[in-house]
N, C-alpha and C positions, 0 to 999 in steps of 0.2 A: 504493500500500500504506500502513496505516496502522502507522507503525514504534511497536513498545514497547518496545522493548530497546536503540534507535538512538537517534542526533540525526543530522540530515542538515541542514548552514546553508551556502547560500553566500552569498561574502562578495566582492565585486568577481572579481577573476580567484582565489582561494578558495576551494575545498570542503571544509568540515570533515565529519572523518566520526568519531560520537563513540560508545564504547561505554558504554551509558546503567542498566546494575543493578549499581549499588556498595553494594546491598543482599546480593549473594551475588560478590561484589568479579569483576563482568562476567564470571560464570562464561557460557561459551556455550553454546545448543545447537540444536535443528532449528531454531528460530524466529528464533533471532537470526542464523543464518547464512541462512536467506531475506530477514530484512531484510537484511542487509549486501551477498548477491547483487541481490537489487533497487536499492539505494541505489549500487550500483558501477555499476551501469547508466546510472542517471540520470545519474552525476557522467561517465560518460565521456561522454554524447549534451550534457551543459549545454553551450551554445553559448560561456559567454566563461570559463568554467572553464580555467585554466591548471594547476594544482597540487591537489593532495588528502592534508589531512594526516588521517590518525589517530589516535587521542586515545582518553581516555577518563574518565570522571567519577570519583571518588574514589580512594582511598588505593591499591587497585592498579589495573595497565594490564587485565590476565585469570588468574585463577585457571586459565583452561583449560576442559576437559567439566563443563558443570554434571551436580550427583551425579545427577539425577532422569533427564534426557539418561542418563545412562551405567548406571542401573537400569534404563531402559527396553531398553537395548541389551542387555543378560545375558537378557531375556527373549524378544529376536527370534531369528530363525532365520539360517541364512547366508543366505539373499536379501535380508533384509528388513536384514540387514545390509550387503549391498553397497549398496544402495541406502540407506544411511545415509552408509557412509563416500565414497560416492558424488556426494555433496551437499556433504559438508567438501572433499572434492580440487576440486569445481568453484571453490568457494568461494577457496581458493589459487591456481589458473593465471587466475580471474579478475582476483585484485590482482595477482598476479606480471606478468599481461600488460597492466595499466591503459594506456590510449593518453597517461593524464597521468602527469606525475614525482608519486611520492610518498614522505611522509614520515611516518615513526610515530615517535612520540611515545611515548615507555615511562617509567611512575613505578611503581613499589611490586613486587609480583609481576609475571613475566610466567610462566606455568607453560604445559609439556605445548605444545597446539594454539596458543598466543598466541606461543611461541616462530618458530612458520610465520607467524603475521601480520609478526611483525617480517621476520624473515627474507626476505620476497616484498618487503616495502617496499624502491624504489630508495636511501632514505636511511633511517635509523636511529639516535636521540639519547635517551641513558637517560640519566636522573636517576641522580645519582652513589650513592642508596643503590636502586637496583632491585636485581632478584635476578632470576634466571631457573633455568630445573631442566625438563629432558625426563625427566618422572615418570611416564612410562609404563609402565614395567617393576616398579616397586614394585605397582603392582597387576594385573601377569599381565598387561600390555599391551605394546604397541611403535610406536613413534612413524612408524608405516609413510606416511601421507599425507602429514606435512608432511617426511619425507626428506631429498625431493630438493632442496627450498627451501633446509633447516638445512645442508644437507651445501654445497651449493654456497656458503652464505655462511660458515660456519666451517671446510669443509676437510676430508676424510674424518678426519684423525688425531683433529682436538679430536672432531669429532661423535660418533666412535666412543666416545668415553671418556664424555661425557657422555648418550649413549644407553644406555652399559651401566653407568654407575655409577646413575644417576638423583639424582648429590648435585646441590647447590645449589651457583650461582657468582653472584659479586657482577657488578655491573656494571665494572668493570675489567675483568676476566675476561672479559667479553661482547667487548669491544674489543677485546682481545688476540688473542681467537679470528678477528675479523673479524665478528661478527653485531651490532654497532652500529659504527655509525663515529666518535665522538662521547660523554662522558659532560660532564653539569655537573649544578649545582645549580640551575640554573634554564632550566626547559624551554623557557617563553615568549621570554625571553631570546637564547635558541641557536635559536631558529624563525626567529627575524627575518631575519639574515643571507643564511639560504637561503632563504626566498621573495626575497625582493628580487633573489638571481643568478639564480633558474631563472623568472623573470618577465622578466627583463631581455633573457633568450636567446629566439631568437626558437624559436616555439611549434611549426612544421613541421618545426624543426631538432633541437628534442627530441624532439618524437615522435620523429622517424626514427634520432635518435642510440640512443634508448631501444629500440626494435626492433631495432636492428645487432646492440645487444650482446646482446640474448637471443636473438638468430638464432646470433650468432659463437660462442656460452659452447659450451666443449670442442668446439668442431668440429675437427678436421684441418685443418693450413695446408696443402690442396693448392688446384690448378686450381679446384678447384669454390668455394672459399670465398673466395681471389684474385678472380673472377670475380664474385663477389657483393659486393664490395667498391670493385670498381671500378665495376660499376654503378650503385650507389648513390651513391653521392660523385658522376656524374657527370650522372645523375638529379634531385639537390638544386643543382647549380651553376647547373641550367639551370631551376628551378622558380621562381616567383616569390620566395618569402622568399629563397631562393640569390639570384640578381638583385641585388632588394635591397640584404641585408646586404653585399655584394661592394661594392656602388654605393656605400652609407653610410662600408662601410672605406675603401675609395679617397677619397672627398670629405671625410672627415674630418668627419661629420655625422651625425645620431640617427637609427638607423634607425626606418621607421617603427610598426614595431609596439611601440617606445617610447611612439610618441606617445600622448597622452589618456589 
């Protein structure tokens, strides 16, 4: 696909994934969320791809619905609607379930739909003046696809309030609620740290740590999830990176997907 709205660069073990119209400050809509579904694609099949951050080119992270996107949508019907809002939900359980760790990257706005991008991402670092705002209800809307995302990572109480007020909250506020983990003044800065630990872990073991927990999230601690847990842990013991790392601990030496 040829991206207009994207950047897609990878970089050693590295995939940036950049949102690229800071002309309408990365307002999104069907185009850019077909690039962003194809480019999630690539980035989980790249063969030496570890990590995938999100980012995005100027002053803010996303305004949200582009207006044109969302004057398009007052003129479709409920079909043509499902199959809109059809397209943004793929577009969220795609990053929410990426096989790599990821990291978003938030400066300026993050409004509406951009609030779900964060939210899907495993990690989460706002620049200390962002802002965020589920501003869907000031215009006869509701934040209904990216929900489940926002709700899981801020907590039904804050998401309630912030769904039904539609104010604005600083980045502090983002933290507080749990939907960043992380604020500074310099983003580049605070990237570094954590690529360097989720590079350093070996690659089979995040994947599969990364799956656990979206298998485990609100399950019931009965039999069945007991069950699932012990097969798993006993699945990686015996898999080669298990091996391995086991081998490396005990010998007190790099494992090897350190090396090179």
């Amino acid at each position: 696909m040829n991206y207009q709205y994207i950047q897609l660069e990878h970089q050693e073990n590295v995939s940036y994934l950049t949102l690229n119209r800071p002309e309408v400050h990365n307002a999104f809509d069907d185009r850019m969320i077909a690039e962003l579904l194809h480019a999630l694609d690539s980035i989980d099949e790249h063969p030496t791809c570890r990590v995938m951050v999100l980012r995005a080119v100027g002053k803010n992270f996303s305004a949200g619905a582009d207006l044109n996107w969302m004057r398009s949508m007052a003129e479709k019907d409920f079909d043509e609607n499902l199959a809109d809002a059809g397209e943004l939900s793929a577009l969220m359980e795609r990053l929410d379930t990426l096989s790599k760790p990821t990291i978003a990257l938030l400066q300026g706005a993050a409004f509406g739909g951009a609030v779900g991008l964060a939210a899907c991402c495993d990690i989460a670092v706002a620049h200390d003046q962002a802002n965020f705002c589920l501003s869907e209800v000031k215009i006869g809307l509701i934040p209904a696809v990216i929900s489940p995302y926002v709700m899981r990572a801020m907590g039904t109480r804050q998401a309630r309030r912030y769904m039904l007020t539609a104010e604005r909250f600083s980045a502090a506020a983002a933290h507080d609620t749990g939907l960043v983990h992380s604020v500074t003044d310099d983003l580049e800065s605070a990237l570094q740290p954590l690529l360097t630990a989720l590079v350093d872990n070996s690659p089979a073991a995040v994947t599969a740590a990364k799956r656990l927990a979206l298998d485990i999230d609100q399950q019931p601690l009965n039999e069945t999830t007991r069950r699932t847990t012990i097969e798993r842990i006993a699945a990686i013991r015996v898999s080669a990176e298990g091996q391995e790392g086991l081998q490396a601990f005990l010998e007190k030496r790099t494992p090897a997907w350190k090396k090179g």
